[in-house]
C-alpha angles and dihedrals in degrees: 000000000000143000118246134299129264091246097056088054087096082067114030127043117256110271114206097154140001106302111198088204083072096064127047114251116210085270098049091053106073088203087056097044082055101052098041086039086056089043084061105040097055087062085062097065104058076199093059117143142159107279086206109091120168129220111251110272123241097234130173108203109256104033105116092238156342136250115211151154126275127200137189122215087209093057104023088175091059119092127207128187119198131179130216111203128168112196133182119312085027097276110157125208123197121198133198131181146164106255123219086347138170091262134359123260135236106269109141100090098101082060084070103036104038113069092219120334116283136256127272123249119250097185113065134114128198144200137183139201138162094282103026160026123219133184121192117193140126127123084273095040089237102116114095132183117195116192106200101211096204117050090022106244128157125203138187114203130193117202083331095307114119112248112181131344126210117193095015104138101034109250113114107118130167115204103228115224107255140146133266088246087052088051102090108134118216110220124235119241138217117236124163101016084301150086103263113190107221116211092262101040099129084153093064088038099048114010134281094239111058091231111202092342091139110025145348132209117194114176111332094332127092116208100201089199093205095191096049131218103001102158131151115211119187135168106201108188132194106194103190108027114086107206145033136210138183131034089137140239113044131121097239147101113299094242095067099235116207131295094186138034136030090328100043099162089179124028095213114059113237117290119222097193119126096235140173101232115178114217094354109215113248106227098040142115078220109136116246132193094298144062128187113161094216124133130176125204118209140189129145097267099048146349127226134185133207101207094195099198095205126134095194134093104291135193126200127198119194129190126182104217135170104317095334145049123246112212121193114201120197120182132191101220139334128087127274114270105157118170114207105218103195100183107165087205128044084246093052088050094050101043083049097055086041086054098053097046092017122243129270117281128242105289116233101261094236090062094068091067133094105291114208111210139158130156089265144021091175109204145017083260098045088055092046088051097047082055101043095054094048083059102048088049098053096244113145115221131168104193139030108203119199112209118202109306095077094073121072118266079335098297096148111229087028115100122219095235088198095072107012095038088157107035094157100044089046083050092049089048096062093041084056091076095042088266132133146201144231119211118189118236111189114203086236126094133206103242093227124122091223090071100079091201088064093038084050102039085048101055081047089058096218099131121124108258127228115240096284094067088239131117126325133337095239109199141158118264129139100303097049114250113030140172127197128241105234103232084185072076124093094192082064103060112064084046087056090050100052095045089071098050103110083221139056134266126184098344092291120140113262142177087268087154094064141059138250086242092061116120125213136226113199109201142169087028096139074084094260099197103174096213100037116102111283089357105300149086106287114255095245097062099114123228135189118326085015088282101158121229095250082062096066119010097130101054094040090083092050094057091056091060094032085060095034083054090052094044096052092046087043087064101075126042111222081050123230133202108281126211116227119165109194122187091194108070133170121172114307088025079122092072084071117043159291127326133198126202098253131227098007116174129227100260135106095237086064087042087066105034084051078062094053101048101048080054091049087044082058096060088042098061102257108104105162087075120134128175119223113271109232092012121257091255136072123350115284124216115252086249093061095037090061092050095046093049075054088061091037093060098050099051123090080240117051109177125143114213133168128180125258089262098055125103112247109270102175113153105254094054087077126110124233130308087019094061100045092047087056099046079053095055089043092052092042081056086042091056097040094059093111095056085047102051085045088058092049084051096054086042098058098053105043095014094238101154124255091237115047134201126222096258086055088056098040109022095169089055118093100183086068104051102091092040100124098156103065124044139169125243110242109295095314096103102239114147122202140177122181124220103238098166126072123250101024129175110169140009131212103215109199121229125198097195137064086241141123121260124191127208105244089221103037086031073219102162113224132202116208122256113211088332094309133099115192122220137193107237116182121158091272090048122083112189098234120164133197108202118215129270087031126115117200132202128220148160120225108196130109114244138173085218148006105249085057092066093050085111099032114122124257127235116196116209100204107204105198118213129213097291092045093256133128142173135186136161138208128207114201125180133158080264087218108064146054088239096109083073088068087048093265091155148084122229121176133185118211123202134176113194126184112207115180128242126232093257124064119281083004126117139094142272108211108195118209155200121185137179110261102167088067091074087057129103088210103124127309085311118216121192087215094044109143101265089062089046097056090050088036089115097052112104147181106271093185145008112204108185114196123209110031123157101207151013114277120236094209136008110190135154121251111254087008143076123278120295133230115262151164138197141204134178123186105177105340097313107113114198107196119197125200116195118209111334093186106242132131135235093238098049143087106243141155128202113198128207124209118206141200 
């Protein structure tokens, strides 16, 4: 969010820009030198193999998996136990755990990331032999795992094509718990002119120097590390895929590039760490606020994902390699709980990953329009002017956020009265005008016994606890001295729930001064601690069920969000759909909420990296991601703000945001033509709320996600699979590219297809030349692209605000494609409410089909809306349910069709008289406008065109 305050300067040094020496690189973390150092030196020994075998499984053919024991030949007295299991849809999850050991591993973080455990597999069918096991199952009986017994190695195969490989190349290795006495190294010998590995040489396989076994200092911190070396080392290899995406959140290409080998593209792997990086640097394997170990494998014949369950610090090696990419995973703690996704699509990847931590809800509708944030809007009137003068400048906004300075001396919940003297009238104000807003509540809290939510959370007794065990973690965040509430704690959660009812309960303290529409930003979740080592709380804090900190620090942010969701939601009964943005994420984070890319600065480079990682958050799992327009950093010129509100709206999350030393920058404080060209944008989002709100509703059922890279829409075409700066909206067909670059005059759009694509604007269809349409691009262009055979729904008219425009008319603009043929869809719910699960909704299909006439040139167009909601299982579904009712006057104002050859003879609707229409036709492309035709939304109607 911020860096730190100027009261904390005394403390900390000053922080201007991102300082590296913040943050630990490979070599500074001793987990990480070990694991690269034992990659290496495995390429030294041509003989090199896994020292892990298992003993063969007792199967019987159609059981879904095995449980066995695993050895190693370098600790023969440690015992390992690891579990094969295929489940539905063919996802595979491999286990491993110390068996009987000094201490217990981490091994609860898929508690918090499935949504239940999945379901076992029925169709599977095993052999054995001396040297391996081996299932065959799939709908087409052409998936294969083969378990090599000796050295361990597991493969996924594909129509006997590998498909990923774990333990290929002999690295995974899980540091067994032990004691300093139990650590004597036995040395490796030389026999025969070259390195030989005896049976016990845990020197050769591990090190001969203990590095950083017991403890690790990096600046002025000391990490004690009281259970010793714990670490999980993995390769994961996908021999015939070429490139990788995903493992959010880094500021990077799409498709990851190399952090190791002839094509290193980075010298340091990629960090999966939640971290508080001030003025991230735009082109870096650095590790940002969130973590979600998800990685999918692409080729042109198939896609694959590794889903890594683990909660710990992770480094990841990658290494493009001869028709594949190598991946080294070391982990800090944690055992290891891998799930094999096979695909084969990127669809089927991604519904399989949605079905194992669940897909984002249906988003609030509100939430989808233009947010308006700074840190801060500093009073009640502030807030009333900034909306005042939005609406005497035409601008439309849905939400007013209000950063720190609104709470007394940053006690969050507590309202500087100062300042704010009338927080729920002020609320009130901007609902008036069917407006929201969004209040920030930090994790930390201000250790004074005047803050009833510390002196609360501390007779509870639900604080995180410094290494000792003992009281409370004290640390340095914007109040001063903070502690942390311990979501791993159950004591915590229905605390955090009743501190957001507006009423209350029991006598307990409550957010009296606040609304049930109130959203929540959940920030500095990471945890950000300002005077923890490298930013953050130190690893051997100790939370609930003596769990360290090291254990679980990527999943600590998401609990914050996961129990702010549920208390928002808590507030109302019957409950709404709540708004949380979080900026800390770990896998299933999605089920919560909404995140944003964090301190970006004002530049174009972080314009077009904020790009690149909501599409990464997509693949990861978290579609509702949005970048700050403008960055929240520096002061952009007009010329990059409008292209960045260009990238804004065309982002799930659309929020503007600037630091407390910027200059404002609110829309309407441009000067002309800046300001006129935004309130355009605004008012384009405005209009393509409904094609938004139909590709959350996609999303939330098969976990597509809601932007989508070339290589989602055209898996088979390799051109396309590094393309990270043009992406299509849902399945709607909408095609943008943001400009990124200053001075920009024209754009070259790459298409994958032989098909036509129309300019949303000029509606001026476009045929590909060698894969490439070129588009003009000035500042007061946005190349925007229809492709052809799609139909999308707007609605034209000018509002302050999106609930305003719940009963406005709907125009479709109907983009033929070659054949003459089209289809669209709309989702409409009440977008408050969970009413949509008793079948409260309208969904309707569009269609447009050409048939030919008998003569030559003659033949129809006959223009559709079905009902799409009856194929659903959703309730006892009833087309006139009361959601459809309520919206049972709103019709279709105009149908535009694209891409007509010639000029109708008769437009008439079925059942009904002839329509008004009009036709015009500019070198061959024929654009046909039909006013009014009288339908509604709600209904089943057809529109046919007669043709010469």
């Amino acid at each position: 969010m911020r860096s730190p305050g100027t009261f904390l300067l005394l403390l900390l040094p000053a922080v201007l820009a991102f300082k590296p020496s913040d943050f630990k690189t490979c070599s500074q973390s001793g987990f990480c030198r070990r694991g690269r150092a034992l990659a290496e030196r495995s390429q030294e020994l041509s003989s090199w193999h896994s020292p892990y075998s298992i003993e063969p499984p007792e199967l019987s053919p159609h059981q879904p998996g095995f449980t066995t024991n695993v050895h190693s030949s370098v600790y023969p007295n440690v015992k390992f136990v690891l579990d094969v299991i295929i489940h539905e849809e063919g996802i595979v999850r491999v286990r491993m755990d110390e068996e009987n050991g000094l201490r217990k591993r981490y091994n609860e973080a898929t508690q918090w990331a499935l949504i239940g455990e999945p379901l076992l597999s029925d169709d599977v069918f095993w052999t054995v032999d001396s040297k391996k096991a081996k299932a065959v199952y799939g709908p087409k009986k052409d998936m294969e795992l083969v378990i090599d017994f000796n050295p361990l190695k597991i493969t996924l195969f594909r129509g006997g094509v590998e498909q990923v490989v774990l333990n290929g190349r002999g690295l995974l290795h899980m540091e067994h718990f032990r004691t300093k006495e139990d650590s004597k190294l036995v040395e490796h010998i030389e026999g025969e002119g070259q390195s030989v590995l005896q049976v016990n040489s845990a020197a050769w396989f591990e090190g001969d120097t203990q590095d950083a076994f017991w403890d690790e200092t990096f600046s002025s911190w000391t990490d004690t590390k009281p259970k010793g070396p714990e670490s999980l080392s993995l390769d994961i290899t996908f021999p015939n895929h070429a490139h990788v995406y995903g493992i959010p959140q880094h500021a990077t290409n799409l498709s990851l590039p190399s952090t190791t080998g002839p094509t290193a593209r980075y010298t340091d792997p990629f960090r999966l760490y939640n971290s508080d990086v001030f003025e991230y640097l735009a082109d870096s394997p650095t590790s940002l606020y969130g973590s979600i170990p998800l990685m999918h494998a692409h080729s042109a014949t198939s896609t694959v994902a590794v889903f890594n369950a683990i909660a710990s610090e992770t480094w990841i090696d990658i290494a493009h390699v001869k028709g594949g990419v190598e991946t080294h995973w070391i982990s800090e703690s944690g055992i290891l709980d891998v799930f094999l996704l096979p695909g084969p699509t990127p669809t089927d990847v991604f519904t399989q990953y949605a079905h194992l931590t669940g897909t984002a809800p249906l988003p609030a509708h509100w939430s989808l329009g233009y947010h308006q944030c700074r840190w801060n809007y500093v009073s009640s009137d502030d807030v009333r002017g900034v909306q005042d003068r939005f609406d005497e400048d035409d601008f439309p906004v849905d939400v007013f956020w209000l950063d720190i300075e609104y709470a007394e001396d940053h006690k969050y919940f507590m309202w500087n009265k100062k300042t704010f003297p009338d927080p729920v009238e002020m609320t009130k104000d901007v609902e008036a005008v069917e407006r929201k807003m969004v209040i920030i509540v930090d994790p930390h809290l201000k250790r004074s016994n005047d803050y009833p939510v510390y002196k609360r959370a501390s007779e509870l007794e639900v604080l995180v606890k410094p290494k000792n065990g003992e009281g409370e973690y004290e640390g340095w965040c914007w109040p001063g001295s903070s502690s942390w509430i311990d979501f791993f704690h159950p004591g915590s959660w229905d605390f955090w729930i009743s501190l957001f009812k507006t009423d209350t309960i029991d006598g307990q303290w409550s957010w009296t001064e606040s609304t049930n529409n109130v959203g929540i930003w959940n920030d500095m979740n990471e945890p950000s601690v300002f005077n923890g080592p490298e930013i953050t709380m130190p690893k051997d804090n100790i939370h609930y069920g003596g769990w360290e900190h090291r254990d679980v620090h990527n999943i600590n942010g998401m609990l914050f969000a996961n129990l702010t969701f549920q208390a928002a939601e808590a507030r109302t009964d019957p409950p709404r759909r709540p708004f949380v943005l979080t900026r800390a994420f770990y896998a299933g984070s999605q089920r919560f909420g909404a995140m944003w890319t964090g301190d970006n600065l004002g530049t174009w480079e972080h314009m077009a990296v904020g790009i690149k990682m909501v599409l990464a958050n997509g693949v990861g799992g978290m579609p509702f991601a949005g970048s700050d327009v403008g960055g929240f950093f520096g002061n952009p010129e007009p010329e990059m703000l409008v292209r960045w509100y260009v990238v804004g709206a065309f982002s799930p999350f659309f929020r503007a945001h600037a630091h407390i030393d910027t200059k404002r920058r609110e829309p309407y404080l441009l000067e002309e033509p800046y300001k006129s060209l935004v309130r355009d944008i605004l008012r384009l989002r405005y209009s393509m709320l409904p094609v938004w709100y139909t590709a959350f509703r996609e999303t939330s059922e098969n976990g597509v996600p809601i932007l989508r890279p070339q290589y989602i829409m055209f898996p088979e075409d390799e051109a396309g699979f590094g393309i990270d700066d043009q992406f299509y909206v849902g399945s709607s067909g909408l095609l943008v590219k943001p400009v990124t670059e200053k001075g920009v005059k024209e754009v070259s759009v790459y298409i994958a297809e032989d098909q036509v694509y129309y300019d949303y604007f000029t509606n001026q269809p476009h045929r590909p030349k060698n894969r490439q349409i070129t588009l003009p691009a000035n500042l007061d262009q946005i190349p925007l692209l229809i492709r052809g055979g799609s139909i999308i729904p707007t609605r034209e008219r000018p509002r302050r605000s999106s609930p305003l425009m719940k009963h406005d008319p709907f125009t479709l603009r109907i983009a033929l494609d070659t054949s003459g043929n089209a289809r669209g869809e709309v989702y409409l719910d009440d977008g408050e409410t969970y009413g949509y699960g008793r079948g409260d909704v309208v969904w309707r299909g569009f269609g447009a089909e050409s048939t030919k006439g008998k003569g030559k040139g003659t033949g129809t167009m006959r223009i559709s809306s079905v009902d799409l909601a009856v194929r659903t299982q959703v309730g006892a579904y009833d087309p006139k349910n009361e959601f459809a009712r309520s919206v049972g006057d709103v019709r279709v104002e105009k149908l535009v069709v694209l891409g007509l050859g010639k000029k109708p003879l008769s437009v008439i609707l079925e059942g009904g008289s002839e329509l008004e229409w009009e036709f015009a036709s500019k070198d061959g492309a024929g654009v046909l406008v039909i006013k009014d035709p009288a339908v509604r939304v709600v209904d089943d109607w057809a529109v046919v065109v007669k043709l010469e």
